[in-house]
ROFIRO-18869 format. One record per residue (C-alpha): residue number from 1; residue in three letters; x, y negated, z negated. Coordinates in steps of 0.02 Angstrom, whole numbers. Layout:
BEGIN
PT  sepa  dovo    east   north      up
PT   NUM   ALA       X       Y       Z
...
// end
This chain:
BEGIN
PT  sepa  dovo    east   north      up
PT     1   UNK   -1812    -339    1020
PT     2   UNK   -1695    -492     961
PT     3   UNK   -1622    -613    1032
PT     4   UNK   -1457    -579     965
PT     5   UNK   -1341    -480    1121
PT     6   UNK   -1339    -300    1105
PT     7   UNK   -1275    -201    1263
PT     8   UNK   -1245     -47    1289
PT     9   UNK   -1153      60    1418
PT    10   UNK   -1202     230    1486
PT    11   UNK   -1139     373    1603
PT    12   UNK   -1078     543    1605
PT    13   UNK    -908     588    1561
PT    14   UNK    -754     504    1654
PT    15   UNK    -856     353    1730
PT    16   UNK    -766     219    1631
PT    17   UNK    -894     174    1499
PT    18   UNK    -769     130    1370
PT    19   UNK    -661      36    1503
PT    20   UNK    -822     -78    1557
PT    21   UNK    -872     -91    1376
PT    22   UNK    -684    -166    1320
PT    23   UNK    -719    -273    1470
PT    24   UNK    -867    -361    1411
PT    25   UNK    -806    -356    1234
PT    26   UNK    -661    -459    1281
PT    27   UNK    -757    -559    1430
PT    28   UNK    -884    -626    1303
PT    29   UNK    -773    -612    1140
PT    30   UNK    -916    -492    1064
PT    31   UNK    -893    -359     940
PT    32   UNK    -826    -178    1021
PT    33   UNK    -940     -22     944
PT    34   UNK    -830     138    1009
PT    35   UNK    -894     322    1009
PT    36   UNK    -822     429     901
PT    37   UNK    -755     585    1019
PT    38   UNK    -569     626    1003
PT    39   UNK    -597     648     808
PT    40   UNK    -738     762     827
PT    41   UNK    -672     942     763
PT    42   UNK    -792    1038     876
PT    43   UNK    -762     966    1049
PT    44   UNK    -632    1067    1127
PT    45   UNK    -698    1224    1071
PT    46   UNK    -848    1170    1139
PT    47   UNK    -790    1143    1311
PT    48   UNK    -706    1325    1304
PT    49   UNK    -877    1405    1243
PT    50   UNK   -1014    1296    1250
PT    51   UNK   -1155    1434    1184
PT    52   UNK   -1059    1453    1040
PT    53   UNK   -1018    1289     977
PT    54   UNK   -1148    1154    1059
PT    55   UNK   -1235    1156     883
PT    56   UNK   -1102    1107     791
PT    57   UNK   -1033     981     906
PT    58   UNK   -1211     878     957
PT    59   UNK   -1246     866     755
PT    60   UNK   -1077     780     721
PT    61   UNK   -1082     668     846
PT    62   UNK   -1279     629     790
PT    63   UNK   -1213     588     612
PT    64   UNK   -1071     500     658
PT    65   UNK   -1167     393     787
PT    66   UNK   -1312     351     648
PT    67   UNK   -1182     301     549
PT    68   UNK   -1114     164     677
PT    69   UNK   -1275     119     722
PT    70   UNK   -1329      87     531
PT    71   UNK   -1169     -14     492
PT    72   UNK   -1185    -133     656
PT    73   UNK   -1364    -163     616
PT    74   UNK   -1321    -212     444
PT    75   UNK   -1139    -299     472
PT    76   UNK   -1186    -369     673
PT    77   UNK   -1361    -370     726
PT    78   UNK   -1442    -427     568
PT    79   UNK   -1313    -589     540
PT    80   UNK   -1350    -638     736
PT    81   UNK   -1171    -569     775
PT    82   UNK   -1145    -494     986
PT    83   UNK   -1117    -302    1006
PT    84   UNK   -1067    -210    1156
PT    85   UNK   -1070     -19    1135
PT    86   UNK    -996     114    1261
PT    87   UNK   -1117     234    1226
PT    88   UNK   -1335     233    1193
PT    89   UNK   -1413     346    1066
PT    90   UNK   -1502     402    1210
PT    91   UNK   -1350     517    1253
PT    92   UNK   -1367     635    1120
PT    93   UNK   -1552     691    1196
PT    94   UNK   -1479     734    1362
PT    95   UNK   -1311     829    1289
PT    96   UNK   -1433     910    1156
PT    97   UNK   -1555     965    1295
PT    98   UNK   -1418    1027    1423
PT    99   UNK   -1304    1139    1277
PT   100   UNK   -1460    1190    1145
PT   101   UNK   -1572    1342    1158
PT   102   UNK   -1761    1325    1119
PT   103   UNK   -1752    1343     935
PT   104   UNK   -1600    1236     904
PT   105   UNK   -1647    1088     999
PT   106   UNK   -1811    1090     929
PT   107   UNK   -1747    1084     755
PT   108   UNK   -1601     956     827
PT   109   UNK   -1745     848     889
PT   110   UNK   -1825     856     716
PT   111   UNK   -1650     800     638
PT   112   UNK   -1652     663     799
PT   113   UNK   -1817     574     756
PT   114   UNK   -1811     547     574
PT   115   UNK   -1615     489     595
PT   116   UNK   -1666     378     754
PT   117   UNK   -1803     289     699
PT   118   UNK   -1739     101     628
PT   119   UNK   -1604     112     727
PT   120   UNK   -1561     -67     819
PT   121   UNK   -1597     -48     996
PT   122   UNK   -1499    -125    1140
PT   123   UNK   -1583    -286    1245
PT   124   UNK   -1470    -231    1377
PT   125   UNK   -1412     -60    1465
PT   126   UNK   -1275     -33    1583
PT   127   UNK   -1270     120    1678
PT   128   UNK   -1131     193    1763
PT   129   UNK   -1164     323    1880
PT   130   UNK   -1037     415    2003
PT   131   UNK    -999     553    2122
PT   132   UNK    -933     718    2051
PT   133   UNK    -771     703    2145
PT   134   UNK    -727     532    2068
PT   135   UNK    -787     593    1893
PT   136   UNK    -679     754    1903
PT   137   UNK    -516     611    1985
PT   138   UNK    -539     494    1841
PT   139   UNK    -563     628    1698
PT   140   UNK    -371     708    1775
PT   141   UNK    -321     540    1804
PT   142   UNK    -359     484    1590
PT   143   UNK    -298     664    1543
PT   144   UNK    -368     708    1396
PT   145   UNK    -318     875    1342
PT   146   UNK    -518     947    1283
PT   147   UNK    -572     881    1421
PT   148   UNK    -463    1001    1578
PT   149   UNK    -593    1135    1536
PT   150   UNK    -737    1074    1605
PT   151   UNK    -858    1137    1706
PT   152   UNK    -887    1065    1884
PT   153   UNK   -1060    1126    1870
PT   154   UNK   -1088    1071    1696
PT   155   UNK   -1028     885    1752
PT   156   UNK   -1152     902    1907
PT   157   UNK   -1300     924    1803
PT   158   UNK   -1251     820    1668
PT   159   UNK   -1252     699    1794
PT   160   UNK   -1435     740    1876
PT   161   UNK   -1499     726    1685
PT   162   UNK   -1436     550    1658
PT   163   UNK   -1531     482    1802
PT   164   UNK   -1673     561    1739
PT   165   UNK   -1663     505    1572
PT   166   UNK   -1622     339    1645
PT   167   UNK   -1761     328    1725
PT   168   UNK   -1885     384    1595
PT   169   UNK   -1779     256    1477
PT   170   UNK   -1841     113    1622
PT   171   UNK   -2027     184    1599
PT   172   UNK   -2038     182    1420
PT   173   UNK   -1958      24    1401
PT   174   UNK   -1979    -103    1516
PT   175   UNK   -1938    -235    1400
PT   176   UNK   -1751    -161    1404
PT   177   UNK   -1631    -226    1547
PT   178   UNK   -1567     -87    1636
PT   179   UNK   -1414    -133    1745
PT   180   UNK   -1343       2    1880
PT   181   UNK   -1178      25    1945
PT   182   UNK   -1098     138    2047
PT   183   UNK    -925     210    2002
PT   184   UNK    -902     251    2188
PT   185   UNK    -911      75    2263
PT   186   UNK    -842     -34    2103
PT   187   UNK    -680     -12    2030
PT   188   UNK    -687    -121    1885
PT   189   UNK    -530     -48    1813
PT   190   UNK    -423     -72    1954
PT   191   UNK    -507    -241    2057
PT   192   UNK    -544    -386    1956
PT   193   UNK    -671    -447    2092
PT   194   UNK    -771    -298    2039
PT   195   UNK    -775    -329    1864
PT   196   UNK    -833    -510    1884
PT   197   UNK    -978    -433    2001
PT   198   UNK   -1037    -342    1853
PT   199   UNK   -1005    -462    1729
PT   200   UNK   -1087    -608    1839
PT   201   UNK   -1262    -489    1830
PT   202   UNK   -1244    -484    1646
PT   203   UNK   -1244    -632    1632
PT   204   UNK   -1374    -671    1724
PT   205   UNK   -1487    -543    1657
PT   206   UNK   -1437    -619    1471
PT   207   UNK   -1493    -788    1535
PT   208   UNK   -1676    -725    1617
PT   209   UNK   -1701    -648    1448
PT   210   UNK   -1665    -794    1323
PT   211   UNK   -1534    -685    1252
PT   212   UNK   -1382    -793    1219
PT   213   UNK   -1191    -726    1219
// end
């Protein structure tokens, strides 16, 4: 792992990973890395019929992610240059596993390993975790058109399978900070204190590890 910042942020869907991850960017004046979601062609038929289009959907976001991830690695990380990310590769495993059947997330997996495997990998994780009521309030609140179809349920277990890929993240590497927040008691959108409460752990988890901003 280098030296060189590379954070990532993580949560299910309406949390505010993008919103902490502009934060930081601006906070620390590091590069911003940006999913790639409203362009993807697949999404809102996804979230009308998931069985029918999960394939399609998981394998462009896969490409487009290795994509990102190979240009910051060759543009950022390799010239010493900060990176904050609103979003961990990590992601696609628990979307893939949730919306696949047997045969296609085995073959996904393949696809996931060989694609995955120089990838750069983050010093430092944020999580973002939250209740279902304030991920259904903030994903009205932002509005996003693909997104008024989605399941309460499906949210609810997306949810259960970040913390436990979370947690198996913290177990199979412990040389990785993992940071936790919870969406229900900070507001770091709307109250500045709460912001700086996050952003003063960063830091000091960025000093204890040598890795300088």
């Amino acid at each position: 792992m280098g030296r060189t910042p590379f954070i990532t942020v993580e949560g299910p869907i309406g949390v505010g990973k993008t919103s902490l991850a502009k934060a930081i960017s601006e906070h620390y004046s590091f590069a911003l890395l940006k999913e790639i979601v409203d362009e993807n062609p697949f999404l809102g038929k996804f979230y009308e019929d998931i069985e029918e289009w999960s394939f399609q959907t998981e394998m462009f976001f896969l490409c487009n992610r290795y994509k990102q991830l190979g240009d910051i690695k060759e543009h950022y990380i390799s010239q010493s240059q900060p990176i904050v990310a609103d979003y961990h590769i990590l992601k696609n495993l628990i979307f893939a596993k949730r919306t696949l059947s047997g045969t296609e997330y085995r073959k996904y997996l393949d696809i996931y390993e060989i694609l995955t495997k120089d990838m750069p990998k983050p010093n430092v994780v944020i999580y973002l975790h939250a209740s279902l009521d304030t991920l259904l309030a903030r994903i009205k609140k932002r509005g996003r058109e693909m997104e008024k179809n989605i399941s309460p349920l499906y949210l609810e277990q997306l949810s259960l399978d970040y913390e436990q890929s979370i947690s198996h993240f913290e177990a199979r590497h412990p040389d990785v900070e993992v940071l936790r927040f919870s969406g229900d008691e900070l507001d770091f959108v709307q109250c500045e204190d709460d912001l700086y409460t996050i952003l003063e752990q960063l830091s000091g988890r960025l000093s204890k590890r040598s890795i300088q901003p």
